[in-house]
N, C-alpha and C positions, 0 to 999 in steps of 0.2 A: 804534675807539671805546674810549677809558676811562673808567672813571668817573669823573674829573676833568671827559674833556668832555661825559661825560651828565649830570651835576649842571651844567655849565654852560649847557648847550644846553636842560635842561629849566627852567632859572632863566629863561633869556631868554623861553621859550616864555610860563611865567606868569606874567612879570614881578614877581617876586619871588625871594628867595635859598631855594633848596630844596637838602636835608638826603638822607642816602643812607636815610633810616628813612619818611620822608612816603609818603604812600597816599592815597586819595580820601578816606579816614574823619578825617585828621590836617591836609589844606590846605582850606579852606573854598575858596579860588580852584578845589579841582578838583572841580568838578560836571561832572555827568551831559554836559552840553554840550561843556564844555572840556576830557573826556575824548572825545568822539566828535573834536573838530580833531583832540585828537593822535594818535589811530587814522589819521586824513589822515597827519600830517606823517611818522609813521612808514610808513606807507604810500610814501608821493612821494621821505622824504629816504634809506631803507634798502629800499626794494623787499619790508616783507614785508605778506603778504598776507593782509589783515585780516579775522578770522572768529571764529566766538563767542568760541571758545577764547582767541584772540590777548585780545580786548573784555579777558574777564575776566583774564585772566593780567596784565597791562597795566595795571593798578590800583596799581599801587604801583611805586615809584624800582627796589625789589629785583627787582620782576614783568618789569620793563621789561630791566632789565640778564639776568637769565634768558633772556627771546626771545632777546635780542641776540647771548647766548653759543649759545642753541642754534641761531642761525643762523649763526652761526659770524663776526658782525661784532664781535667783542671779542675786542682784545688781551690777549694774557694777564699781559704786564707792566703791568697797569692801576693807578690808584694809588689807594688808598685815602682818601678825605676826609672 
């Protein structure tokens, strides 16, 4: 994963174009609801395993790319957009 295809992959999720800076406080699309799906989708589509910590950290485009590096599914020649 880069971040080219996690701003992809999380645009398709909510059907709209999202930005590497958006958070729950900044997409009106992400509520409380449509953050518990993507708890799922990360869950099902990268195996990690969702718990308070993950919930909160997970709140935002930067939160999400953090897990991902500390679980070690991010490339590190990832590209900036």
């Amino acid at each position: 994963m880069n971040e080219r295809k996690l701003l992809d992959a999380l645009s398709e999720f909510f059907g709209c174009h999202i930005k590497k800076d958006h958070d729950m406080s900044t997409l009106e699309r992400w509520d409380s609801f449509k953050h518990l799906e993507l708890m799922m989708m990360l869950e099902q589509e990268y195996g990690i395993d969702v718990d308070e910590k993950t919930i909160l950290q997970a709140a935002s485009v930067l939160g999400i790319k953090e897990l991902l590096m500390e679980r070690r599914l991010w490339q590190a020649n990832s590209v900036t957009g």
